[in-house]
N, C-alpha and C positions, 0 to 999 in steps of 0.2 A: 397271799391269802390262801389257807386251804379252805374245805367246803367238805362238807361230813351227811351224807343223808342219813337217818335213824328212822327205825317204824317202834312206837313206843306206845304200850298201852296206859292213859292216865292214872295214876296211882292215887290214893289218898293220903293224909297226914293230917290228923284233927278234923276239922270241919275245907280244909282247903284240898283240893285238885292241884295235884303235882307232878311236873318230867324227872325220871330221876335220869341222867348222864351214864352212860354205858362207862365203868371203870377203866376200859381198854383206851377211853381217851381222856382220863384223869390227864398225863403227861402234857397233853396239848390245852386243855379248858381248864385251866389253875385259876383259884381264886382272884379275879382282880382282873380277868381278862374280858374283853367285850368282846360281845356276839350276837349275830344278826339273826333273829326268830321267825320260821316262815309257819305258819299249822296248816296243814290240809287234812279236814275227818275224813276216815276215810269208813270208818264204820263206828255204828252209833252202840251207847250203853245198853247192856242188855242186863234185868233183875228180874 
């Protein structure tokens, strides 16, 4: 098992809130592969 920490700010797309995946680990998170989701905020939206 590897384990990847990412600090990522929520993006939009339509009306939904989405992670997008840092391309540097396209190679290892290919479609079809499962993966285990942890969120901790760590700072709130600001408008």
């Amino acid at each position: 098992m590897k384990k990847f920490t990412i600090t990522k700010k929520i993006a939009k797309h339509g009306s939904q809130a989405i992670i997008v995946i840092p391309r540097v680990l396209e190679n290892e998170l290919k479609p079809g592969t499962i993966v285990k989701v942890s969120l901790d905020v760590v700072g709130g939206a600001s408008k």
